[in-house]
C-alpha positions in Angstrom: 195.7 89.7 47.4 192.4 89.1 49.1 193.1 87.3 52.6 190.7 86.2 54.8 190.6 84.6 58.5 187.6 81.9 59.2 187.0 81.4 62.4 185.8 77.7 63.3 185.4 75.5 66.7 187.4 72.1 65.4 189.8 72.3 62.5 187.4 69.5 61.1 185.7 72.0 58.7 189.1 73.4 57.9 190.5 70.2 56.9 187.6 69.6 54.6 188.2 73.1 53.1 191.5 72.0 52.2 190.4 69.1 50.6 187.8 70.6 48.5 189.9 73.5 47.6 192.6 70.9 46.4 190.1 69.0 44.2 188.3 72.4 42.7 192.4 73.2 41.7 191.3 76.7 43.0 194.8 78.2 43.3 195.6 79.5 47.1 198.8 81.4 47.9 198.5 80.4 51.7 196.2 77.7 54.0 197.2 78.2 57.3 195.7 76.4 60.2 196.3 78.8 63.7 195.4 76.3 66.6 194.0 77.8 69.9 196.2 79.3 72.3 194.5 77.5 74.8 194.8 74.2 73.1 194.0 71.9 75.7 190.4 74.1 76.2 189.6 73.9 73.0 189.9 69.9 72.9 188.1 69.6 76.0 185.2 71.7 74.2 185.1 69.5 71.1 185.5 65.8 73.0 185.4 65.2 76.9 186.9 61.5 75.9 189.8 62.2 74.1 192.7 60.4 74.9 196.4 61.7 74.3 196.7 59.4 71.4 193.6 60.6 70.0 194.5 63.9 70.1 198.1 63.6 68.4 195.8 62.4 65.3 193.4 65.0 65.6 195.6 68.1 63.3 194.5 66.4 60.1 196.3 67.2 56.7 196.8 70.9 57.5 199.5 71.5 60.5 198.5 73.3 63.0 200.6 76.4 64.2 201.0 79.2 66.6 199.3 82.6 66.0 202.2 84.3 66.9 204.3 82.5 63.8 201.8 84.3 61.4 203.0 87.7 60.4 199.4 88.8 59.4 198.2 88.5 62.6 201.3 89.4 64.8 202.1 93.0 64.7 205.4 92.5 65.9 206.3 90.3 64.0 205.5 92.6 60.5 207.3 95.3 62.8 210.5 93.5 62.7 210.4 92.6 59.5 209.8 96.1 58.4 212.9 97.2 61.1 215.4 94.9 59.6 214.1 96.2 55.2 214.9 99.7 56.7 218.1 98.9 58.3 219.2 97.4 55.2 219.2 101.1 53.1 219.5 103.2 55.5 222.9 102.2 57.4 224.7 102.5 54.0 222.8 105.7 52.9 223.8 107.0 56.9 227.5 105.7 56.4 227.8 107.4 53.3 226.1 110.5 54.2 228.2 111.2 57.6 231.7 110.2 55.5 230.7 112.8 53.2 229.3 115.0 55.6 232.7 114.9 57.5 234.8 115.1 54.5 232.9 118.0 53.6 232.9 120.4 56.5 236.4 119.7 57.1 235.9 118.7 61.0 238.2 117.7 63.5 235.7 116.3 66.2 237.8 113.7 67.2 241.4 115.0 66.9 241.1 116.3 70.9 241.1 112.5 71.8 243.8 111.9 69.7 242.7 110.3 67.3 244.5 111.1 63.4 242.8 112.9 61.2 242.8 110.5 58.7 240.4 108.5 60.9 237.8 111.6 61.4 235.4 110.5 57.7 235.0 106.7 59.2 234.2 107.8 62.6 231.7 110.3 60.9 230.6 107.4 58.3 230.1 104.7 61.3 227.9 107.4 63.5 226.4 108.0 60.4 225.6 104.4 59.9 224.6 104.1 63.6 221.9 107.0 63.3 220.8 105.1 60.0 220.3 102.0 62.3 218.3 104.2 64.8 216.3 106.0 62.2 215.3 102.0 60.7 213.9 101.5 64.3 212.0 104.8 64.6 210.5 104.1 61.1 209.4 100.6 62.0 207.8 101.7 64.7 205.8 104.9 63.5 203.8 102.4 61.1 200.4 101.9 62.5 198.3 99.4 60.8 194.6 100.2 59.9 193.2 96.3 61.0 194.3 96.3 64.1 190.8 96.1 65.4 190.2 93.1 62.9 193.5 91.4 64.3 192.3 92.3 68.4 189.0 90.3 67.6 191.0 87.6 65.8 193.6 87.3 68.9 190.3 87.3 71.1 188.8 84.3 69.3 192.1 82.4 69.5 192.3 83.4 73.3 188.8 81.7 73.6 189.7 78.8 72.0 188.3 79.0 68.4 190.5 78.0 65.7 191.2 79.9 62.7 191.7 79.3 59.2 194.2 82.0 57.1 193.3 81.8 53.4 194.9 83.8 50.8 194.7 83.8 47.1 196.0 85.6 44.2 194.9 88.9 43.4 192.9 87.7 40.2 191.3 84.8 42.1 188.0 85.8 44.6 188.3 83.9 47.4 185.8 80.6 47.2 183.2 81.3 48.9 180.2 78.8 48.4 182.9 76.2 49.6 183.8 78.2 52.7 180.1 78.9 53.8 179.8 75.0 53.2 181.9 74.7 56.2 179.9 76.7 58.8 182.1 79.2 59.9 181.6 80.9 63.2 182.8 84.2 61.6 184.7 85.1 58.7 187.0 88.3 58.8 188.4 89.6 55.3 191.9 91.2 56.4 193.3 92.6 53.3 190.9 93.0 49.7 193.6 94.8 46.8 
């Protein structure tokens, strides 16, 4: 799906892009509006007279939301997400795989301590299903994604108070771009092209 992050100074333009992308019925998978991290910066750069009412108003049709709620542009975020798909196949895989293991070898690990032998398979199925839980984790993290140079510059331009625009459309569908050089963009970063 071709995604791409337009960087503007107001979300003026990005409202307008909205509009028009609405009325061309151009299909989008996802319009997201990142506000500034530095919100109140970024207002004082667009308007020195803005008063609080004013800027409720000023979000427009699109909703404006945090950069660290978009899981394109927050590695952790992807991270977890990954961590938790893992987690989900591996602790039953890893249960399985240490009852088995334990059934198979015939051990008494845990008979010193007492405990029956009938118990010895779901001790070894539970550590199994624990190192299945760790092994989720170390896969998670061991995934190193090839934009993070793309993402730094876009979490700079947020920093500095620019806005940005996440568009995404379907894989068939080029991403309009007449109507987004219409807008002026400060910069516009293509993140993923399949």
């Amino acid at each position: 799906m071709p995604v791409c992050v337009i960087v503007l100074a107001d979300p003026d333009p990005a409202n307008q892009l909205s509009e028009k992308l609405s009325e061309a019925s151009i299909p989008i998978i996802s319009c997201q509006l990142i506000k500034p991290r530095s919100e109140k910066e970024a207002f004082k750069k667009i308007t020195t007279e803005a008063t609080e009412r004013d800027l409720e108003q000023f979000s427009g049709p699109l909703k404006a939301i945090e950069i660290d709620a978009v899981k394109l542009l927050n590695p952790k975020l992807s991270k977890q997400q990954r961590q938790r798909y893992m987690a989900l196949w591996l602790m039953p895989f890893g249960f399985l795989a240490g009852l088995t293991f334990t059934q198979m070898t015939n051990l008494q690990t845990f008979s010193n301590l007492g405990i029956a032998p009938i118990a010895e398979p779901v001790i070894g199925g539970l550590l199994g299903m624990g190192s299945g839980w760790l092994g989720s984790h170390v896969a998670a993290a061991s995934v190193n994604p090839d934009q993070d140079d793309d993402i730094r510059t876009l979490v700079s331009r947020n920093e500095e108070g620019r806005w940005l625009l996440l568009l995404e459309t379907p894989i068939e569908v080029e991403l309009p771009w007449q109507l987004v050089q219409e807008i002026q963009p400060i910069e516009v970063v293509r993140l993923r092209d399949l």
